[in-house]
N, C-alpha and C positions, 0 to 999 in steps of 0.2 A: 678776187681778181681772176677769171678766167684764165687758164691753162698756164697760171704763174709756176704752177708746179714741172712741168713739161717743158716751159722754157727755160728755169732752172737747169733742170738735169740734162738738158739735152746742149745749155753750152758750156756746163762742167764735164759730161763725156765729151764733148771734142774737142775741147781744149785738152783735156787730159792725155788725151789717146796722141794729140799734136806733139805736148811738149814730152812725151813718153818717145813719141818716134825720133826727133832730136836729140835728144839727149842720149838714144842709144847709137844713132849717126854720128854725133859730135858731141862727144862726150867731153866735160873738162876735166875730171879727175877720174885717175883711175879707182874702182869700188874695192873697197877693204874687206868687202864679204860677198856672198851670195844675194841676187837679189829676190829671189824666189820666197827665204824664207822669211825676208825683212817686208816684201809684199802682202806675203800674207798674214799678218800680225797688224800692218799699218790698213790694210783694207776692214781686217775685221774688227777694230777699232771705229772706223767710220759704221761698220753695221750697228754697232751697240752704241754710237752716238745716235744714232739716226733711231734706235727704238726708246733714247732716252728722252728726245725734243718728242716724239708721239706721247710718252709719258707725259711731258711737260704740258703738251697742248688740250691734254683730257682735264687738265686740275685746273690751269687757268681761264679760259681755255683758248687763249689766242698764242699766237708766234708771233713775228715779228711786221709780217703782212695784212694778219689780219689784225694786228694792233691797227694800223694805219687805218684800214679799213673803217673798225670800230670808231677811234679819235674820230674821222672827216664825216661819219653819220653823228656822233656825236656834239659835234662842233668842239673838240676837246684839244689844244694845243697851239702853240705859239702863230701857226701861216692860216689853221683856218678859222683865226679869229680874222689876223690881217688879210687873206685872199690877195695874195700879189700875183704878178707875171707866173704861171703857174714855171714858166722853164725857170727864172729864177728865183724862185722856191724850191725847186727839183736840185739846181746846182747847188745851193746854202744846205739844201738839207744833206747830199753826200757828201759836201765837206763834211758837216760837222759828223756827223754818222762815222767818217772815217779818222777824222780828231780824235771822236771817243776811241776808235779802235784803235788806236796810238795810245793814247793815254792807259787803258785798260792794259794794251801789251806790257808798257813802262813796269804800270805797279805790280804785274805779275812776276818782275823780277826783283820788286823793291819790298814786296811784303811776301816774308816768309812763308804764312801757311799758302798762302796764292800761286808760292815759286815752287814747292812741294808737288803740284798740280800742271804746275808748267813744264818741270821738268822732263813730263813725259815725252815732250813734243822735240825737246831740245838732248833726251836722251841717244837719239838715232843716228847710227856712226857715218852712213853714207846719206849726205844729203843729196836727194833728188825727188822730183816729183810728188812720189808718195807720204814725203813728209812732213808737204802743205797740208794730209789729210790727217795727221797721226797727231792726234789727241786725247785728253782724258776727258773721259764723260761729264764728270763732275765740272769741267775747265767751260766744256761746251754750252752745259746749261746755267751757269752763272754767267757767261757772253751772252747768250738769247737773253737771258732775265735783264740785263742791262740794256739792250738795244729796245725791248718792248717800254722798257719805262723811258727811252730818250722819246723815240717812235710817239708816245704819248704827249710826253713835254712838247714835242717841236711840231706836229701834228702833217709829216709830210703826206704828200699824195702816195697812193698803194703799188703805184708803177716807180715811184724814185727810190722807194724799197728795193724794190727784184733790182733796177738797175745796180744800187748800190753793193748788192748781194750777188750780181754777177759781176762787177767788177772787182770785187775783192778776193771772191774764190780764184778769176781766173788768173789776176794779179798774182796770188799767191802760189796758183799752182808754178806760173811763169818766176817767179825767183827762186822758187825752191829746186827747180830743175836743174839735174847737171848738165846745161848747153853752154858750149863752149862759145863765146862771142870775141870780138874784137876788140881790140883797146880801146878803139876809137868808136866801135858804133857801142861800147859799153857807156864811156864817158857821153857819149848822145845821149841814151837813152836815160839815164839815172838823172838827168836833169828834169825827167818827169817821174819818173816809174823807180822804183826798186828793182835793182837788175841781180840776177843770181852771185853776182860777183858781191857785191853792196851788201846782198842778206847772209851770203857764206862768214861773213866775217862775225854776224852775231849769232853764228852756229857753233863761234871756237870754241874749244875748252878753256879757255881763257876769261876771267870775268872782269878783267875790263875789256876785252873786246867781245862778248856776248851782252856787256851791258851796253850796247850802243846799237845804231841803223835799227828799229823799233818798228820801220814801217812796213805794212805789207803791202801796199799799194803805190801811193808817192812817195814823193823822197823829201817833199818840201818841211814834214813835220819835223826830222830830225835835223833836217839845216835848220831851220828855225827856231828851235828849243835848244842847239849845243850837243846832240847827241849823235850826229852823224860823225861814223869813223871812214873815210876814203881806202887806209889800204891798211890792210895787216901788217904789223911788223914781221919784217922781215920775207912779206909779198905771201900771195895764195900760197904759194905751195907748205908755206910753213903753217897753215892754218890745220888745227887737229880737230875736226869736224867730232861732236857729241860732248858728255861732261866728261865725269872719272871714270864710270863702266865699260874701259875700252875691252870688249870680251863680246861673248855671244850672249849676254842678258837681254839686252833691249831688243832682241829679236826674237822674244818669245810672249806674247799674250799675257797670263798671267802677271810677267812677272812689270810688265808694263801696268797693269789697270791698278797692283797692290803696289807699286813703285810712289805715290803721294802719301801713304802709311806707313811707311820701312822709317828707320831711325835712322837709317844712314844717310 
């Protein structure tokens, strides 16, 4: 797909740059540390995801776009057997697309060596912005590996991909943000969307309230499954954003990418 790459990056920089400037205007919680150094560890985690899906794409050799790609020359997957309304084919395929990505999030908290891996993302004390990007490598290419075999299964078009792909980055950058909103346009808005209020709560240190709100996008999975939590006990401000490493650990590289093999 032509300049799929370019329209990627260019509305995850501005979206980024957007909920970066908010969030430093109207902020919702005060930050527990420096953001400087927590930037930089969460950015260069997204470097070395991004040289690990290049890896990825030399050995199999598609990603998730040109899976699509491939499936629709191939005639290989569930829509271009059927050939329906291509828009609703576009619309069934990011449900389900972002179903899986619910469902994947769930079992990341339910199967151990998976939570090991997840943890990384859920180790970061101040949540905002940069910590929709703050992942482990190993987390990243076991997500592409799964999206390429649905991508196959379900056989969408290579344009309902990137859409899918940027509604879900920008989705995620917009909850993870600390932008302070209203009660009332929060409650508007989480009747579609994952609002930063909604995902703060499966940020707690708390694991029954980090095992709930799963979605990064809508909100409809977790009303629908039983795993939507509305408010923290005892309201936002009692929420303790990261796991037990309340310290300066999780703000160092290192100790982040070797954090899924520690015993602890």
């Amino acid at each position: 797909m032509n300049n799929e790459i370019a329209y990627r990056i260019g509305f995850f920089i501005g979206l980024f740059l957007l909920f970066a400037a908010l969030e430093t205007l109207w902020p919702k919680r005060a930050r527990t540390q420096p953001r400087a150094r927590r930037w930089i560890t969460n950015w260069a985690l997204v470097v070395i995801d991004s040289f690990a899906l290049r890896a990825l794409a030399l050995l199999l050799p598609l990603l998730a776009v040109g899976a699509a790609i491939d499936a629709g020359q191939s005639q290989v997957g569930i829509f271009n057997v059927l050939a329906w309304n291509p828009w609703i084919e576009a619309a069934i395929a990011i449900s389900i697309l972002d179903l899986a990505i619910w469902l994947q999030h769930l079992i990341t908290h339910k199967v151990p060596i998976l939570w090991r891996l997840h943890r990384v993302h859920h180790s970061d004390r101040d949540m905002d912005v940069t910590t929709a990007i703050r992942f482990h490598p190993v987390e990243i290419l076991l997500s592409m590996a799964l999206k390429i075999g649905l991508v196959y299964a379900i056989g969408p078009a290579a344009w309902a991909v990137v859409v899918f792909e940027i509604i879900l980055n920008g989705t995620a950058l917009f909850n993870h943000a600390n932008i302070k909103l209203s009660p009332g346009l929060d409650r508007a808005v989480r009747r579609v969307l994952v609002t930063p209020d909604m995902h703060r709560i499966h940020h707690s240190s708390k694991r029954e309230e980090h095992d709930s709100n799963y979605g990064f996008s809508i909100s409809l999975w977790d009303r629908l499954f039983g795993t939507y939590i509305g408010d923290a006990k005892g309201g936002d401000e009692t929420i303790n954003v990261g796991l037990q490493w309340q310290n300066e650990a999780p703000n160092k590289l290192g100790w982040a990418l070797i954090l899924p093999f520690r015993n602890k």
